[in-house]
Phi, psi and omega in degrees: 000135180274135149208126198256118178287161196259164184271126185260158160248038162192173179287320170301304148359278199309321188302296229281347167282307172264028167261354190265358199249171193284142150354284156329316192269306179294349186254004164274018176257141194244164187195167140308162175179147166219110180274108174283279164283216194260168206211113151244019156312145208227113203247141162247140151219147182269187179329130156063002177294138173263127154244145156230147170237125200269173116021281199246033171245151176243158133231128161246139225213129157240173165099222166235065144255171166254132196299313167225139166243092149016106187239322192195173255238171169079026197252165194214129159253115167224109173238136175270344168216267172208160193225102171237136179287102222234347190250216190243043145245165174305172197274288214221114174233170130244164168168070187220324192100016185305166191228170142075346176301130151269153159215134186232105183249110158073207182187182211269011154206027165250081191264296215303002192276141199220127134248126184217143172226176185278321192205037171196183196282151171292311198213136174214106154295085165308021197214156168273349205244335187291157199252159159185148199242092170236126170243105147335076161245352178241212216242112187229131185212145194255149192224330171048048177328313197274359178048065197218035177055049184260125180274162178279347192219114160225109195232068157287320174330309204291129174228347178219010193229158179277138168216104188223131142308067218234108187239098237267205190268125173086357184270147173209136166227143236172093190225118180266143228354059151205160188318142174283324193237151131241100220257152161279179168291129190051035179282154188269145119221104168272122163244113143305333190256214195260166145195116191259123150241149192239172182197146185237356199220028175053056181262171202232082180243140185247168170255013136183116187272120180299321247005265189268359198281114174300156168073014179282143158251102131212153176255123180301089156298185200284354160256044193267171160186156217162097197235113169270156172294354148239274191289144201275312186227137152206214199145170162163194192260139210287307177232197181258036166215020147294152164251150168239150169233132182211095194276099191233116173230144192218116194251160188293109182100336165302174171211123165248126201225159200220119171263011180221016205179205174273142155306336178213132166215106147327029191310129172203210216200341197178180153274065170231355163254126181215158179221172168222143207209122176217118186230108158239039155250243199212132163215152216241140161245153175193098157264139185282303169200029149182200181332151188218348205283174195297304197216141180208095180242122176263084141163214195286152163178131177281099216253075190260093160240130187247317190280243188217116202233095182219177168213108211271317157184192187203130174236156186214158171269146206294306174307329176275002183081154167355149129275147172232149197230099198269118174294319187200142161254077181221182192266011210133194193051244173206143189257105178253153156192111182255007178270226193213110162266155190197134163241094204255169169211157198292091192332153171075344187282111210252351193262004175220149166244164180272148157226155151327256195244134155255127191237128184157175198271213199281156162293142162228167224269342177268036172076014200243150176238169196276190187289178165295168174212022147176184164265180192236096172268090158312117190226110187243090196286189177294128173090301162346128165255078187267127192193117161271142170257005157206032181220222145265143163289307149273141183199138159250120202215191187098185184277152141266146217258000199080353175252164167288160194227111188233140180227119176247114187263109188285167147304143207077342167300144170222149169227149206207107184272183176207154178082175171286345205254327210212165198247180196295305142249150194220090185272193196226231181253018139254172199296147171230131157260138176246162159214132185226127155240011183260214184251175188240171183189083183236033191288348152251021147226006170095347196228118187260308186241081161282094170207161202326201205272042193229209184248155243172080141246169163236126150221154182244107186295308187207209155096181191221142143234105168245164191087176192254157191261117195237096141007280222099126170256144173125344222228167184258135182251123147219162161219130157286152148265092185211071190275129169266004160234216189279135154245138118257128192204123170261063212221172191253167183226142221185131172051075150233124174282358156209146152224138191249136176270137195234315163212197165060171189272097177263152203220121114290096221256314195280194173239109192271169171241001194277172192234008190264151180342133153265075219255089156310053209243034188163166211067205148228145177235104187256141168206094167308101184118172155273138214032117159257351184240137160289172210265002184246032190263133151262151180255133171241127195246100186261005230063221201045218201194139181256141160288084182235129172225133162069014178264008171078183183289337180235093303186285199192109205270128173234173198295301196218162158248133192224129185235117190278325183236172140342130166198176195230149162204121171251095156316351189029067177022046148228210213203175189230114130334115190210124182283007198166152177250141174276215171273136182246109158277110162303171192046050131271152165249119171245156189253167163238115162225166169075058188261135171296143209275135160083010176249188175262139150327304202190137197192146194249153185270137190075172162259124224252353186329317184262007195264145177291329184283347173274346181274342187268329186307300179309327171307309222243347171262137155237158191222140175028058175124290176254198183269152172311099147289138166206159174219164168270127174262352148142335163257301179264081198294124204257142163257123192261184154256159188290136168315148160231138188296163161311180185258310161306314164307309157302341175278324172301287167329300172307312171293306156348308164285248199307339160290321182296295194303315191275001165284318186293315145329296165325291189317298172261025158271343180265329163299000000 
């Protein structure tokens, strides 16, 4: 439409002609302006333009228009008091592509500054090239009558312009049943404040969503909170050959929380997603009516926790099987944590269990989860806390994938399993290590380490275990011993092909099961009771020293004996079995000590009188002192100690001996 102004002759003229023009037509002047009282002028601003709204100014804009629109680049919005939408338009738009916009809500003594609108986003950047800046100390709230997903901040748009958020201590962005933020690619959100989505009808808006946009930064402060009515934070990648990046630092005292949902949820497809998460306050999950965990990422992500990691609960309907209610879910990468992970559930909620930590890919539709999409490294430093309360603390699970799986329990750590059924970790069908010197904890369902089907070590640095220790079958297994003071563990030990003692004062109280190789090369190895090893362990003695207590006269039985290095053994007046002999290296030594007086030491199933390597073994052993004796009794070749004469017996002998000496005399005095 043409419209030919009449020539005004004066400036007042001109106002009063363009007041006369439709909304549209008025918001194309773009200009400065400062509103003191109330307003319902309907504002542009252009290249380099300043709008204020004072204090004690309102502008209110009904219908669908917008109270300001954005036209040109470098331009500042500061409002001190309030700017309300009352219909279905924006607060604040561009869709031009402006650069360079400040929007300014109140000030660091100005909380009270209010943009709101009734049924669209408070502020939405429409273009991929614009650039915009907002700092936030009072209140931008989306009121979304129409529950039709107008957010309070939406720079989803954005793919190439700077987008930054800054919502300062006391500040709230505030959107009911829609996301409260949306940031753009590589958008900034620093909070101080609140950024909120609330829902009265389970719509399913977080309080601040990436979706696809790669490359978001934000930082949680330390008076921060960030709560969506499901996801506290989420986003991922749009297909499987996007890449997504995403950077979450949570400061000492923030809270990112999810009231339906994950405190942080990731959605992906493969390691082509990846996050970095470093939290030392607290983010929370809490389903409601589905899913809950603490952290939930499909695909890689790098894991720093100092603070609290939790998952408060999970509901599924009973046809669909458990819920799990997860402290953190991801696909790979590390896990740092000297805080607390946690997975919990809801008194009377009997259809979910809390787990720790889960490692595995996507959910697939047949109730199955994919592999890892790299390894995965755990690290549970000193004062860490990993706990499932009705579940495993740890659990790895999915098809196997080729990657490791490594979980390090430090001293001062504790991992803490939960329920009857499963144990405090539970790895799967990849190769896994574990190392522990913290404590292990699987005393309510009795099982502290099970795992799978992958090649499978362990080693134990210090620490507590309780519950029993399971290899895994199919895979090749070991575990060390390698303490630097005392272990003791009354637990049973399983499916391993060798376990080796390396150092420190070891206490074996239970009855292990395993048939692979028992390797002694350092330390004490005590084993209280009788066969505390199954008969089908070969011992191998490599040095250090071995042990027996409370085992009776036949103490403990083995496949074969093999002495590679030096080595000690205190019978506690029993003894050791041996169905075969291994390799014996000369010039070595094995000692006996604590042997029962009129018993055998040690004894090989057959006869061992000609073998050479047993002849060489009896030179290098003494028992209680003295050398090695043996005889075959018709099974066994028993190994003594050599008789030592009686004390009346050397007198006989001696005396004997000086009868001999004085015959001989006699003899050659008599020639």
């Amino acid at each position: 439409m043409q419209i030919t102004l009449p020539k005004a002759s004066s400036a007042i003229q001109a106002l009063l002609v363009a007041a006369t023009l439709p909304l549209t037509m008025q918001s194309a002047f773009a200009a400065d302006f400062t509103i003191n009282g109330a307003n319902s002028t309907v504002r542009t601003l252009g290249k380099d333009d300043t709008g204020t709204v004072t204090a004690s100014g309102a502008l209110t804009v009904g219908g669908g228009a917008v109270a300001v629109t954005i036209t040109g680049n470098n331009a500042t919005l500061n409002n001190q008091g309030v700017i309300r939408q009352t219909g279905s338009g924006r607060a604040v738009r561009d869709n031009t592509g402006a650069t360079g916009l400040l929007i300014i809500n109140g000030s660091a003594a100005n909380g009270a500054a209010l943009m709101q609108t009734a049924d669209a986003d408070v502020i939405q950047m429409n273009k991929a090239n614009a650039s915009v800046t907002v700092n936030n100390y009072g209140s931008m709230i989306s009121l979304n009558a129409s529950a039709g997903g107008a957010q309070a901040v939406d720079f989803s748009s954005i793919t190439s312009g700077v987008n930054v958020v800054n919502n300062f201590s006391g500040g709230l962005l505030q959107a009911n049943e829609a996301d409260a933020v949306r940031a753009g690619v590589n958008g900034v959100v620093n909070n101080n404040g609140t950024i909120r989505s609330l829902t009265s009808t389970g719509a399913s808006s977080d309080g601040v969503d990436a979706q696809g946009n790669t490359g978001i930064k934000i930082v949680n402060g330390a008076t921060g909170l960030i709560e969506g009515a499901r996801h506290g934070i989420t986003g991922g990648q749009d297909k499987a050959g996007d890449s997504f990046v995403i950077d979450l630092t949570n400061l000492a005292g923030g809270v990112v929380r999810g009231s339906n949902g994950s405190g942080i949820n990731l959605d992906g497809f493969n390691k082509n997603q990846s996050a970095n998460i470093i939290n030392h306050g607290s983010i929370i999950g809490h389903g409601v009516s589905g899913d809950g965990d603490g952290l939930d990422v499909d695909g890689l992500a790098t894991i720093t926790n100092t603070g609290l990691i939790r998952s408060v609960n999970a509901v599924g309907a009973p046809a669909d099987g458990l819920a799990y209610s997860e402290g953190i879910s991801f696909g790979g990468g590390a896990v740092t944590n000297s805080g607390t992970i946690e997975g919990l559930v809801s008194a009377g909620n009997t259809n979910a269990v809390g787990r720790g930590i889960t490692l595995a890919g996507n959910d697939l539709s047949n109730g199955t989860r994919e592999g890892l999409y790299g390894n995965a490294t755990i690290t549970n430093q000193a004062g860490g806390l990993i706990r499932g309360q009705s579940d495993s603390a740890i659990v790895a699970v999915g098809a196997a994938s080729g990657y490791t799986v490594t979980i390090i329990n430090q001293a001062g750590a504790t991992i803490q399993g939960g329920g009857a059924a499963n144990a405090a970790i539970r790895t799967g069908a990849d190769n896994t290590v574990i190392v522990s010197g913290g404590n292990i904890n699987g005393a309510s369902s009795g099982k502290a380490i099970e795992m799978g089907s992958g090649n499978n070590s362990l080693t134990i640095t210090g620490g507590g275990i309780s519950g029993s220790i399971d290899g895994g079958v199919g895979g090749a297994n070991t575990m060390v011993v390698q303490a630097a003071g005392s272990f003791a563990y009354a637990g049973s030990i399983s499916h391993f092909d060798r376990v080796e003692f390396k150092s420190g004062d070891v206490v074996l109280s239970g009855v292990s099961t395993y048939s692979g190789a028992t390797v002694l090369s350092g330390g004490t190895l005590t084993l209280d009771g009788a066969n505390r090893i199954a008969a089908g362990s070969q011992l191998i003695l490599n040095g250090g020293a071995l042990r027996l207590t409370n085992a009776g006269a036949d103490g403990q039985a083995f496949a074969s004996l093999s002495l590679l290095d030096s080595a000690s053994v205190r019978l506690g007046s029993s003894s050791l079995t041996f169905n075969g002999l291994g390799a014996v290296v000369g010039g070595n030594t094995l000692s006996f000590t604590e042997a029962a007086t009129g018993g055998y030491a040690f004894r090989l199933l057959g006869d061992f009188s000609a073998d050479t390597g047993f002849l060489a073994l009896i030179g290098m052993t003494s028992i209680n002192g003295q050398r090695a004796m043996f005889h075959f009794n018709g099974a066994y070749t028993d190994v003594t100690a050599a008789a030592v004469p009686e004390p009346a017996t050397y007198a006989m002998l001696l005396g004997g001996l000086g009868l001999i000496g004085a015959m001989v005399r006699r003899r050659k005095q008599g020639v």
